[in-house]
PAZAPA-4460 file (N, C-alpha, C; in steps of 0.05 Angstrom, whole numbers, plus 32768, in hexadecimal, padded with zeros to 4 digits):
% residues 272
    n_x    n_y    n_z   ca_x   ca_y   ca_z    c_x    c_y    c_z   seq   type   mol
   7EF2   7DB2   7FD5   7F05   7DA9   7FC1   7F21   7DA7   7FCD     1      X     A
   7F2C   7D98   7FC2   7F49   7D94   7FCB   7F5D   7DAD   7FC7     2      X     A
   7F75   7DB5   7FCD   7F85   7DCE   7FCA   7F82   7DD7   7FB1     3      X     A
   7F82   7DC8   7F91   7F80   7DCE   7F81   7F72   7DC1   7F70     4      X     A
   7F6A   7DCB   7F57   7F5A   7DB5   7F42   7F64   7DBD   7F26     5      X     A
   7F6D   7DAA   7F1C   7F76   7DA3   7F03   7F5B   7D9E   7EE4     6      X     A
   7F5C   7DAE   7ED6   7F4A   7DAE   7EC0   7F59   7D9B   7EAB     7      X     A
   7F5B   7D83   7EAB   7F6D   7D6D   7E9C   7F6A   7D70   7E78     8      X     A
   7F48   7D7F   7E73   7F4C   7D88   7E58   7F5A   7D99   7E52     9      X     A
   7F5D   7DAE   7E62   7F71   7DC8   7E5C   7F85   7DC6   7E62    10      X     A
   7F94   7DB3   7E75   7FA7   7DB7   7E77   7FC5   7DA7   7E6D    11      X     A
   7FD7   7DB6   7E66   7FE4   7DB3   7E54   8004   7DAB   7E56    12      X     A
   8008   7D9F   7E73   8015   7D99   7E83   802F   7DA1   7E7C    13      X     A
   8026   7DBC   7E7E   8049   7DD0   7E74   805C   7DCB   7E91    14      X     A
   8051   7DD0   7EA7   805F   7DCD   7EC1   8062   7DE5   7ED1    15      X     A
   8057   7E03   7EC8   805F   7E1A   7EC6   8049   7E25   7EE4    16      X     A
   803D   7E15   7EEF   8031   7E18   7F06   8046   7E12   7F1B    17      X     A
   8051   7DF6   7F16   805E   7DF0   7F2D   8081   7DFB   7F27    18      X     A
   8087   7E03   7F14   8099   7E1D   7F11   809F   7E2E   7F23    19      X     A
   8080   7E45   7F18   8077   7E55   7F2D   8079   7E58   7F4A    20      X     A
   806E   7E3E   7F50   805D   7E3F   7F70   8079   7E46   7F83    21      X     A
   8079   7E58   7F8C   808A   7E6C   7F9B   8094   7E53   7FB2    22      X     A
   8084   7E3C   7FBC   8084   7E2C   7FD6   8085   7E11   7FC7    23      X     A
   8086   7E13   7FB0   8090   7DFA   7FA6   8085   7DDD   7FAC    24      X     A
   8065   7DE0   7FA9   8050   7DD2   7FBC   8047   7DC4   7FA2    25      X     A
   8048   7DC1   7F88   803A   7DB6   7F73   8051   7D9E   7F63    26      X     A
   803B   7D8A   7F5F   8050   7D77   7F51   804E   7D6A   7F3C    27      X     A
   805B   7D7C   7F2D   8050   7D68   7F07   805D   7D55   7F00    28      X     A
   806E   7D3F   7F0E   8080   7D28   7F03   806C   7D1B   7EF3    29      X     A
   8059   7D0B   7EFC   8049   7CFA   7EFC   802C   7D09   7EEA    30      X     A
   803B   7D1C   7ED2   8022   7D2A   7EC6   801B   7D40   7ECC    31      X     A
   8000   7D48   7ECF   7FE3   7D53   7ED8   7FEF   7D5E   7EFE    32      X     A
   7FEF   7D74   7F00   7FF7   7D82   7F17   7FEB   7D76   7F28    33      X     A
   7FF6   7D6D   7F40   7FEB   7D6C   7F54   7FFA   7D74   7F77    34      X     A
   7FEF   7D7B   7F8B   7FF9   7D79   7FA3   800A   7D6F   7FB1    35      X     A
   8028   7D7A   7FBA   8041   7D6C   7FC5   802F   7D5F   7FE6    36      X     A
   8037   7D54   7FF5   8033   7D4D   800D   8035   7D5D   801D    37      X     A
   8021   7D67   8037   8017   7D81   803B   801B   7D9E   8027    38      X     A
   8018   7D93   8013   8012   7DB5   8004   7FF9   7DCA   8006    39      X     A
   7FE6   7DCA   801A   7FD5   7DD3   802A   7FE2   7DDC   8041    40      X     A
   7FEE   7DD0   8052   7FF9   7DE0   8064   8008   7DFA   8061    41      X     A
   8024   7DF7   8048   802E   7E0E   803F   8027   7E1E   8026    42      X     A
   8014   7E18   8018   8006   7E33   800B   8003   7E40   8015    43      X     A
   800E   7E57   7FFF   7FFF   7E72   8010   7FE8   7E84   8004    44      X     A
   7FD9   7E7F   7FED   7FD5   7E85   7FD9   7FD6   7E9A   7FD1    45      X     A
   7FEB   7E98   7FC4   7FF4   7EB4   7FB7   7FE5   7EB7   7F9D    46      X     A
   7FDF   7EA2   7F91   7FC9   7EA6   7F78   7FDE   7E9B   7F55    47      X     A
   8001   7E98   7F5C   8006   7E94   7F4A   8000   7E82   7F2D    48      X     A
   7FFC   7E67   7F3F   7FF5   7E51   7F3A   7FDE   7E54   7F1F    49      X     A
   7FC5   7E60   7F30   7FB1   7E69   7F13   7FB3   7E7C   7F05    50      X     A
   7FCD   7E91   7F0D   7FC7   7EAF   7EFD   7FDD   7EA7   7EE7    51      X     A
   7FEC   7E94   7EEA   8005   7E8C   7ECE   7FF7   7E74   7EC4    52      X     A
   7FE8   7E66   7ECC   7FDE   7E50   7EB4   7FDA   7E5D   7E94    53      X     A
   7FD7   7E59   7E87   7FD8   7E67   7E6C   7FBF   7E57   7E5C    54      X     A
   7FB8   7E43   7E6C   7F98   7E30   7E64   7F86   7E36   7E73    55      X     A
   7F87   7E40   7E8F   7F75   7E3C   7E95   7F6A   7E28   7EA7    56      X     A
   7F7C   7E11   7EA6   7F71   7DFA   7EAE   7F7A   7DFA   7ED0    57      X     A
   7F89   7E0D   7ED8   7F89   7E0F   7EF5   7F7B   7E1A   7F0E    58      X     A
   7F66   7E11   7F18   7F54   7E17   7F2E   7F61   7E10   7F4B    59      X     A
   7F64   7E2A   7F5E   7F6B   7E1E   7F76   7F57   7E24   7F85    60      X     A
   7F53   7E15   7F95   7F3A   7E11   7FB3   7F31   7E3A   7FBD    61      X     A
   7F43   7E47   7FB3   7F3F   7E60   7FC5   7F43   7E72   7FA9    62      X     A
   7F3E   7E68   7F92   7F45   7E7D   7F79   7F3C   7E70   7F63    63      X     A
   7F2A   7E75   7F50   7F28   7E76   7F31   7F35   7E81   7F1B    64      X     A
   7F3C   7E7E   7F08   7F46   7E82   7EF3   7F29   7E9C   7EEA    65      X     A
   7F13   7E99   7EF1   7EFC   7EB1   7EE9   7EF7   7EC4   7EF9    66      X     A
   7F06   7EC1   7F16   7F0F   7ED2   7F28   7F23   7EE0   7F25    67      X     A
   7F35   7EE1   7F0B   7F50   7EF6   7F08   7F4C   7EFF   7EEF    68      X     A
   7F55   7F1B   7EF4   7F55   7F2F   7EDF   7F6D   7F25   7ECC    69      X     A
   7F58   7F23   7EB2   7F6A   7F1B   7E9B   7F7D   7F2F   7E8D    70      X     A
   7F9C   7F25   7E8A   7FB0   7F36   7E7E   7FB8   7F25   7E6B    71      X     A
   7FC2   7F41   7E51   7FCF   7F3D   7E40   7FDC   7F4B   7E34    72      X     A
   7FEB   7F51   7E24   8002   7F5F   7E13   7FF1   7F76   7E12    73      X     A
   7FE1   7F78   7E0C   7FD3   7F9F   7E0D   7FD0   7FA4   7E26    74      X     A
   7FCB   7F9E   7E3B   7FCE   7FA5   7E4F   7FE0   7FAA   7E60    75      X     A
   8003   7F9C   7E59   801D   7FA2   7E65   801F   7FC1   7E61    76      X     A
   8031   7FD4   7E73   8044   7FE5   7E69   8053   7FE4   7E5C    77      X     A
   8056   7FFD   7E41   806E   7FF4   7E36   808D   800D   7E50    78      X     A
   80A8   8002   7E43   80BB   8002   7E58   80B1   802A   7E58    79      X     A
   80B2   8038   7E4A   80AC   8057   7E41   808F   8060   7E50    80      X     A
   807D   804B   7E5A   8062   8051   7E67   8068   804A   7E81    81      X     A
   807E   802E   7E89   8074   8036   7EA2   808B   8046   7EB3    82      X     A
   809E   8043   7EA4   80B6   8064   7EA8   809F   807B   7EB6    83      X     A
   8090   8081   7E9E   8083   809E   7EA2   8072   809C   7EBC    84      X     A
   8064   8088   7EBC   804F   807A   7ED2   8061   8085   7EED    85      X     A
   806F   807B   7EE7   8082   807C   7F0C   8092   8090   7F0E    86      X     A
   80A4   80A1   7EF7   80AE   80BB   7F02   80A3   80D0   7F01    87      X     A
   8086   80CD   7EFC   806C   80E8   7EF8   805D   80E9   7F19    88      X     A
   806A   80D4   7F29   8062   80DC   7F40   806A   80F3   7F54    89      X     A
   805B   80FE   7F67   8057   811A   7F72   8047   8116   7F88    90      X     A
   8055   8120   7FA0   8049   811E   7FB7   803B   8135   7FB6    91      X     A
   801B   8133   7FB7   800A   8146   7FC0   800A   8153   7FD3    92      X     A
   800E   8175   7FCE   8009   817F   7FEA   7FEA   819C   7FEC    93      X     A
   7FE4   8195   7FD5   7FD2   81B1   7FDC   7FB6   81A1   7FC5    94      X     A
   7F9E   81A2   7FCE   7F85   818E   7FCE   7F6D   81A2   7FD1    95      X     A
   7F64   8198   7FC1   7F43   81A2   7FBF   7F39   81A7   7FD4    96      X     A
   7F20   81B4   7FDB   7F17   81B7   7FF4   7EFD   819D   7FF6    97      X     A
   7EF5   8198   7FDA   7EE2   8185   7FDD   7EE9   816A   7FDF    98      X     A
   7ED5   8155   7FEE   7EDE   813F   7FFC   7EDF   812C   7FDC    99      X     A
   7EF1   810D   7FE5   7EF4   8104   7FCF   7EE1   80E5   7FDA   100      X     A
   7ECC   80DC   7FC4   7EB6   80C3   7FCD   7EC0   80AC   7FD8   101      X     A
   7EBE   80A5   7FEF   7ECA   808D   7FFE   7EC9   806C   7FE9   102      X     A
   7EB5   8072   7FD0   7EB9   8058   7FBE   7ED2   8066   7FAE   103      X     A
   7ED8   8078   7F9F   7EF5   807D   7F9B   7F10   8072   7FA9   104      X     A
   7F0E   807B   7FC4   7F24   8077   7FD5   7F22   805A   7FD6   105      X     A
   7F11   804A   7FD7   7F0A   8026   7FE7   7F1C   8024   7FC6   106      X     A
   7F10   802D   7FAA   7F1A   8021   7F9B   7F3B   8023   7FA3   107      X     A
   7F43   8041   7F9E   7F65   803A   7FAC   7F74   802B   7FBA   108      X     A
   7F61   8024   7FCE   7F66   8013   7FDE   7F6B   7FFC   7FD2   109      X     A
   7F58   7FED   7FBD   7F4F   7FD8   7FB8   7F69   7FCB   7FA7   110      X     A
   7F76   7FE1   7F95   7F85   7FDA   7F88   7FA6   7FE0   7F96   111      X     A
   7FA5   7FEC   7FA2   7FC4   7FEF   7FBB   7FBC   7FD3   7FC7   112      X     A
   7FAD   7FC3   7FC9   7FA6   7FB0   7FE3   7FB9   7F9A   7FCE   113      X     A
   7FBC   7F9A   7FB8   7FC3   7F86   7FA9   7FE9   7F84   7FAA   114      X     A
   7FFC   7FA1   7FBB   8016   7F9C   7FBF   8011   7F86   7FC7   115      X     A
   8034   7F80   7FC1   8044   7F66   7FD5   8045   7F61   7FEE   116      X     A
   8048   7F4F   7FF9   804A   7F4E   801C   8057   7F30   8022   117      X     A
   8068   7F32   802B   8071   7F1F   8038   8065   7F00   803C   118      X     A
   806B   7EF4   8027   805B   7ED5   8035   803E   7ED9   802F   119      X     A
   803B   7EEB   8019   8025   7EEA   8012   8007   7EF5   802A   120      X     A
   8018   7EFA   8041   8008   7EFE   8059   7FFA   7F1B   8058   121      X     A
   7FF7   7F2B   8047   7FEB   7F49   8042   7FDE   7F49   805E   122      X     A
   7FEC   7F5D   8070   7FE7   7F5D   8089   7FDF   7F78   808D   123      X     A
   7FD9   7F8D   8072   7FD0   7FA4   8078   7FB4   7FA5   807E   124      X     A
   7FB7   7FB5   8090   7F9B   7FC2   8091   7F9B   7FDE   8084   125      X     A
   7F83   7FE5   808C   7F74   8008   8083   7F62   800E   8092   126      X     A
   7F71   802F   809C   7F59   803C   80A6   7F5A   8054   8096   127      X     A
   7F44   8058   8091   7F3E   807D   8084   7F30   8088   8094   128      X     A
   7F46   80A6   8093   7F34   80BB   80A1   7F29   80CA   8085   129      X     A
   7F0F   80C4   8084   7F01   80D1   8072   7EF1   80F0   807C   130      X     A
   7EE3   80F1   808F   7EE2   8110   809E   7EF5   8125   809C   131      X     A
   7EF9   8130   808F   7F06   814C   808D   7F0F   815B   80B2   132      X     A
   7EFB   815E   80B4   7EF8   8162   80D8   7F0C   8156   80E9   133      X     A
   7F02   813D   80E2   7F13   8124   80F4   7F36   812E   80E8   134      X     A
   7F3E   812D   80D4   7F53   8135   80CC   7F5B   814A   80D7   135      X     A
   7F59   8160   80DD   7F57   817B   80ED   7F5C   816D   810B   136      X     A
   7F4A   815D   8111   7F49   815A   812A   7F67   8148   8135   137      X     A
   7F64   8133   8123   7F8A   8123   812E   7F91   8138   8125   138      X     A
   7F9B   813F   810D   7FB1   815A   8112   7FBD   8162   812E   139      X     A
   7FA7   816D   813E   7FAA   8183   8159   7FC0   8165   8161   140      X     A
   7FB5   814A   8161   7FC8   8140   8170   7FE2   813F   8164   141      X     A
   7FE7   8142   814C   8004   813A   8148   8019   815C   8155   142      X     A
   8004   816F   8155   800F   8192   815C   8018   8189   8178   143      X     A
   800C   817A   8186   800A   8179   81A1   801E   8166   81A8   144      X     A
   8024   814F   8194   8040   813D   819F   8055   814A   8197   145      X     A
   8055   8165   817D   8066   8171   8178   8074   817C   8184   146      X     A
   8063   8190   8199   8066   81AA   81B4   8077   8194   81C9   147      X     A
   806D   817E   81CD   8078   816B   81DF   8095   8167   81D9   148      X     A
   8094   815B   81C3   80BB   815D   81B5   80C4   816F   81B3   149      X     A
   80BB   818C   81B2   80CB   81A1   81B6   80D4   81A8   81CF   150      X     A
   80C3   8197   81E2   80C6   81AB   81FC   80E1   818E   8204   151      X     A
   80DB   8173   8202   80E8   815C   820A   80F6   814E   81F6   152      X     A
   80F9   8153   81E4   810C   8147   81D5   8116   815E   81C7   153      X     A
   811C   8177   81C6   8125   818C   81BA   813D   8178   81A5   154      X     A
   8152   816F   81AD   8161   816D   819A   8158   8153   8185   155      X     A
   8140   8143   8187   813C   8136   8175   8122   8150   8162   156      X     A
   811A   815E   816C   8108   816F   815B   811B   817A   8149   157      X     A
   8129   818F   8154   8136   81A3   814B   8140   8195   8121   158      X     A
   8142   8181   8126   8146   817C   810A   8130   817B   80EF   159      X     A
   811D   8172   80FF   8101   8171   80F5   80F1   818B   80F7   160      X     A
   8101   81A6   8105   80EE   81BD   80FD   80D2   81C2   8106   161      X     A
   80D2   81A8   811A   80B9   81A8   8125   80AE   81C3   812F   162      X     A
   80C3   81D6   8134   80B6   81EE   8146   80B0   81FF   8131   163      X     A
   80BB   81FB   8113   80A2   8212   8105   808D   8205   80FD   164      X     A
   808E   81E8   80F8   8075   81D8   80F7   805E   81E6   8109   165      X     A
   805D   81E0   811F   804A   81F0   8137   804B   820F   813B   166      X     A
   8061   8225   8132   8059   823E   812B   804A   8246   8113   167      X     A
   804B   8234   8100   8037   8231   80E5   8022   822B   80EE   168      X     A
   801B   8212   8101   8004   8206   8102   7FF8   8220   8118   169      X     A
   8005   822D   8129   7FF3   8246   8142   7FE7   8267   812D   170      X     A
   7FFA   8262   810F   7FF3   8273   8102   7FE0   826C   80E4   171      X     A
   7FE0   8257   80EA   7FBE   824B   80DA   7FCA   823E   80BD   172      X     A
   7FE1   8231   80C0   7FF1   8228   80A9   7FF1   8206   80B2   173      X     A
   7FE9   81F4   80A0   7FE9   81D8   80AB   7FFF   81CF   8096   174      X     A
   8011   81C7   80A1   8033   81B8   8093   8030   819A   809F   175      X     A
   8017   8192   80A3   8017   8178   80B1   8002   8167   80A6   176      X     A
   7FEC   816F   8098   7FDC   815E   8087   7FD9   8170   8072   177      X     A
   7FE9   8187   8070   7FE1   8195   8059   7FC1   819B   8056   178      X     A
   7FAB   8199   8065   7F90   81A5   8059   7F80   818F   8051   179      X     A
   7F92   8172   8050   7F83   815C   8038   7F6A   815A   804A   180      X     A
   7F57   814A   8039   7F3B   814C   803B   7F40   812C   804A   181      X     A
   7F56   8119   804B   7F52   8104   804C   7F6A   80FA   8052   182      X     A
   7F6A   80EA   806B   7F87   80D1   8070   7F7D   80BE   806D   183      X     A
   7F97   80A4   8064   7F8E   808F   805C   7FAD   8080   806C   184      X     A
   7F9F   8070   808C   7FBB   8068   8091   7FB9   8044   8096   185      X     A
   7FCE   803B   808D   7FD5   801D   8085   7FE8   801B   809F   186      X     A
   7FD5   800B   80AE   7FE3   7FFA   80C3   7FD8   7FD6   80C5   187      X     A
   7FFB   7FD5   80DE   7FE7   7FB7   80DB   8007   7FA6   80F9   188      X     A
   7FFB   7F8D   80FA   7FFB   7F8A   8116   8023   7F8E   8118   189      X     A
   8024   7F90   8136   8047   7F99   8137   8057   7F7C   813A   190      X     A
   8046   7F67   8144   8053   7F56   8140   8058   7F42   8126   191      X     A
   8051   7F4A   8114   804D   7F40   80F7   8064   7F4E   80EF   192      X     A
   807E   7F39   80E8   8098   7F47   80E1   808E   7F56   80BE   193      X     A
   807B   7F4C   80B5   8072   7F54   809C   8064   7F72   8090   194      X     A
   8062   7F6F   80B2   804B   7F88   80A9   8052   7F9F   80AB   195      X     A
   806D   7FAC   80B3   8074   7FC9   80A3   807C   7FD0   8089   196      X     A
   808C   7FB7   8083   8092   7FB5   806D   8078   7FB5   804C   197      X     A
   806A   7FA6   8059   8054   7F9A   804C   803E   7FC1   8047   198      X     A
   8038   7FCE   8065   802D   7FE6   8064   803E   7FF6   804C   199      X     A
   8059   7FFB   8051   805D   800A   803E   8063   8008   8020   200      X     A
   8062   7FEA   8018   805D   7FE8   7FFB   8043   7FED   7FF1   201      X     A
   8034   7FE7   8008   8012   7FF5   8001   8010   800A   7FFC   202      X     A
   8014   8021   8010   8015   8038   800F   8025   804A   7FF8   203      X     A
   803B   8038   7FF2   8044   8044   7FD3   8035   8042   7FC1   204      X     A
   802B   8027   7FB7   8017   801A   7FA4   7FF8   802D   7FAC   205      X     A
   7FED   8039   7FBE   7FD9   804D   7FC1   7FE9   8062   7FB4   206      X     A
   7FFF   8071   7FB7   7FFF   808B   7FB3   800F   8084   7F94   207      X     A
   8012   8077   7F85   800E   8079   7F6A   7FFA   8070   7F53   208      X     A
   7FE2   8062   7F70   7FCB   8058   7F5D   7FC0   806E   7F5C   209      X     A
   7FC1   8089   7F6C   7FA7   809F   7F6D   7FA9   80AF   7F60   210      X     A
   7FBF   80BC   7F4C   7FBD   80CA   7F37   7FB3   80BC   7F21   211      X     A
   7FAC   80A4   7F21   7F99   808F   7F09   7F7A   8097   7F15   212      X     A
   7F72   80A5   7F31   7F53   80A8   7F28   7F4F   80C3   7F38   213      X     A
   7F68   80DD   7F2B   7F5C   80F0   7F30   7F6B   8101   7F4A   214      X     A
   7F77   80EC   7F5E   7F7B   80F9   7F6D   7F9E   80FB   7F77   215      X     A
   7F9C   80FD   7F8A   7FBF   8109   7F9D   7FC8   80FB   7FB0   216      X     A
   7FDD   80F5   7FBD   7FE3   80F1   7FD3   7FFD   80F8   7FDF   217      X     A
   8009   80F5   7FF3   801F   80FE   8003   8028   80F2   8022   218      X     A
   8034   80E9   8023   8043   80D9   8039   803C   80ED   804B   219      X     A
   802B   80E5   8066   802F   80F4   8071   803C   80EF   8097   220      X     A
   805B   80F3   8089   806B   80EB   80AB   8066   80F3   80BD   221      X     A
   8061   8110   80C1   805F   8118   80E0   8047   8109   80E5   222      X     A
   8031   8109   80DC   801C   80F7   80ED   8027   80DB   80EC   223      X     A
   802C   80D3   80E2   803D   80B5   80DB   8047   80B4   8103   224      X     A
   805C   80C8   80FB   8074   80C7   810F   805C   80CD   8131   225      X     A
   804E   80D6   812A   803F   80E0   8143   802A   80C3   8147   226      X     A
   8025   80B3   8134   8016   80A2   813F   8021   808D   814B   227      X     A
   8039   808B   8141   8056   807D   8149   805C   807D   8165   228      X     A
   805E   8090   8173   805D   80A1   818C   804D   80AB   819E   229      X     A
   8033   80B4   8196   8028   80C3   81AA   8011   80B9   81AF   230      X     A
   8008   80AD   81C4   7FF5   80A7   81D5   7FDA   80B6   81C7   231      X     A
   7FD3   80C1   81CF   7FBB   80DB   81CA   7FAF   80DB   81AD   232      X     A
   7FC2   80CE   819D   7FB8   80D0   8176   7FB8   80B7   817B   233      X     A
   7FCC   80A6   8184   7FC0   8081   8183   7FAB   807E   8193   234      X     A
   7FA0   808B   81A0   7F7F   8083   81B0   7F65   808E   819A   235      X     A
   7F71   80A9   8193   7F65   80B0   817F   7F5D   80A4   8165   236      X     A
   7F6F   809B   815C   7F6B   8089   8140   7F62   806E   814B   237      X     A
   7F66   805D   8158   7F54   804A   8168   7F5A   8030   8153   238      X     A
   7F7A   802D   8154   7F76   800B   8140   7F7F   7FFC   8155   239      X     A
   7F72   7FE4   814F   7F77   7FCF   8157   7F8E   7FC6   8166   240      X     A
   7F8C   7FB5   817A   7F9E   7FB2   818D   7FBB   7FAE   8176   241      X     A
   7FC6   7FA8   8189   7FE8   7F9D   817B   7FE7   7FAE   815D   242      X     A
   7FE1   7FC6   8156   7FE2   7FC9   8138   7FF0   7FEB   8141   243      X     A
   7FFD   7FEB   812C   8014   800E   812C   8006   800D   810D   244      X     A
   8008   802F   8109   8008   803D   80F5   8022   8034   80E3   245      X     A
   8025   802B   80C9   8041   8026   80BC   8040   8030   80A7   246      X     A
   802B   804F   80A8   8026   8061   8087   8013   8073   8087   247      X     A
   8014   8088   808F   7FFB   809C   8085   7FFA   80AA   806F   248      X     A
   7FE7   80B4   8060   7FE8   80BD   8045   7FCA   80D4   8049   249      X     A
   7FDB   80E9   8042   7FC5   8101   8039   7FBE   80FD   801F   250      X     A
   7FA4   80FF   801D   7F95   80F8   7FFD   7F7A   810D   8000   251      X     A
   7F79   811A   7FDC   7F60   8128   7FDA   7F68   812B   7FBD   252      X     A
   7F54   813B   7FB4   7F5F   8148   7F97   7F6F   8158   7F91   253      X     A
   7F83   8158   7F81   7F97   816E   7F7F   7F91   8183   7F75   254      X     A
   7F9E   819B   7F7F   7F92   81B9   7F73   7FA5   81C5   7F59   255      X     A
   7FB7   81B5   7F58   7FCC   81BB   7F43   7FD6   81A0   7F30   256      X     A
   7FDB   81A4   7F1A   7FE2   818B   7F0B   8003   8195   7EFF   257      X     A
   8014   8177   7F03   8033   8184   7EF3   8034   817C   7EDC   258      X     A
   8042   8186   7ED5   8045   818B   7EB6   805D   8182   7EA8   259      X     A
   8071   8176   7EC5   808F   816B   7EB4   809D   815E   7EC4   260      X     A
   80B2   814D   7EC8   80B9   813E   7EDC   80D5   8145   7EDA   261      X     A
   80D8   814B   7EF6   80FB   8151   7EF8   810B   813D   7F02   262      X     A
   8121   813A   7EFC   8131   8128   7EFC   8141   8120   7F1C   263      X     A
   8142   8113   7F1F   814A   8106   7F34   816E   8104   7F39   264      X     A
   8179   8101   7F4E   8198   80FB   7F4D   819E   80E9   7F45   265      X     A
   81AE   80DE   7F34   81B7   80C3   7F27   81B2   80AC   7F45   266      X     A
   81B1   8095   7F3B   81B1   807F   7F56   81CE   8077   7F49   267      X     A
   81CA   8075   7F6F   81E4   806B   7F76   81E6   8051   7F7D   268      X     A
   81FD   803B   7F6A   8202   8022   7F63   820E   8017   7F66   269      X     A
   8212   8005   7F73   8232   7FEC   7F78   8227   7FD1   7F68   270      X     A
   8244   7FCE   7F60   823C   7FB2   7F4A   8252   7F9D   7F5E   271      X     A
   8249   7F85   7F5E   825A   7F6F   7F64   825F   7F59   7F5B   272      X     A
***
């Protein structure tokens, strides 16, 4: 089929497609929507085109109108739900001992995969360390790029505390994945100006989808920062050429639930 298809009974030639279209690729002068001159080349399909029709009558080559989840007024937030939604968040630090089902986590995944990205180009990837073990096991490496910055970069550690980090970790205290049963790290290639940016709207959008099925999560930098850096955990974790870590996240079940949300410092505002 051609880039798009027009349902001429349903449609109701409001214009509100080619409104939309972010690339400005659709042309209703002449009626009934149709295709600017290469408007195939710069689509990107972002999906607007069919997810704002309000008939229905918009089909594009790479998307259905029976392929998107239908919304409506009961299904928005109201402004008081999604307030609570977002300042009820809490970085997980202390997790069940039991593992959490890899179709759980895929679903997390499934629905973080839907952030924003640049140009429409969702250039994240995913790796999970689902092994408990394996988790334990990078650990040793981030202890070990740690010991390294203490001994060679003392004055960039010294701020980061790295040296009780590793007196905790020689006395059986882990301040570096916390215990979780599970990492979940979002990388993706370094030359894609998109793709740090793109990782960490993901990785936000994971760690406030997971208190919706049960579970926790927590940024977790020092391995972040160690995969960033150290040779020995990037052979270990084994991604793909040209690709950096741009997010790791400790996830399991939480052993504690809160009960109230504390308030934050006022933001700080310039008007012009």
């Amino acid at each position: 089929m051609d880039l798009f298809r027009i349902d001429q009974e349903l449609c109701n030639k409001d214009g509100i497609c080619a409104a939309e279209c972010p690339m400005k690729i659709i042309d209703t002068s002449k009626g009934f929507p149709r295709p600017v001159k290469g408007a195939e080349q710069f689509c990107i399909n972002c999906g607007h085109c069919v997810a704002v029709c309000p008939t229905q009558a918009f089909s594009h080559k790479n998307l259905s109108p029976a392929q998107c989840i239908p919304l409506d007024e009961t299904t928005l937030f109201s402004p008081e739900q999604a307030e609570t939604f977002l300042r009820q968040r809490r970085s997980i630090r202390n997790y069940r001992k039991n593992p959490v089902g890899k179709e759980l986590l895929e679903k997390a995944i499934t629905i973080a995969a839907h952030a924003p990205s640049g140009h429409n180009r969702q250039p994240v990837h995913w790796q999970v360390i689902h092994d408990t073990k394996a988790v334990k096991e990078l650990t040793t490496h981030v202890i070990d790029w740690m010991r390294w910055m203490l001994k060679e970069q003392p004055d960039r550690a010294a701020p980061l505390h790295l040296d009780l980090v590793v007196s905790g970790w020689e006395a059986g205290m882990d301040t570096v994945t916390r215990n979780a049963p599970h990492l979940i790290i979002a990388h993706g290639d370094k030359r894609d100006l998109t793709a740090h940016a793109a990782c960490t709207i993901a990785m936000t959008w994971l760690e406030l989808t997971l208190p919706s099925l049960g579970l926790g999560g927590c940024w977790c930098g020092f391995f972040n920062a160690a995969a960033t850096f150290w040779p020995p955990l990037q052979e270990a974790l084994g991604l793909p050429n040209n690709h950096a870590s741009f997010g790791t996240m400790m996830v399991g079940h939480p052993v504690y639930t809160y009960k109230r949300i504390p308030p934050r410092n006022p933001p700080e505002i310039s008007w012009k």
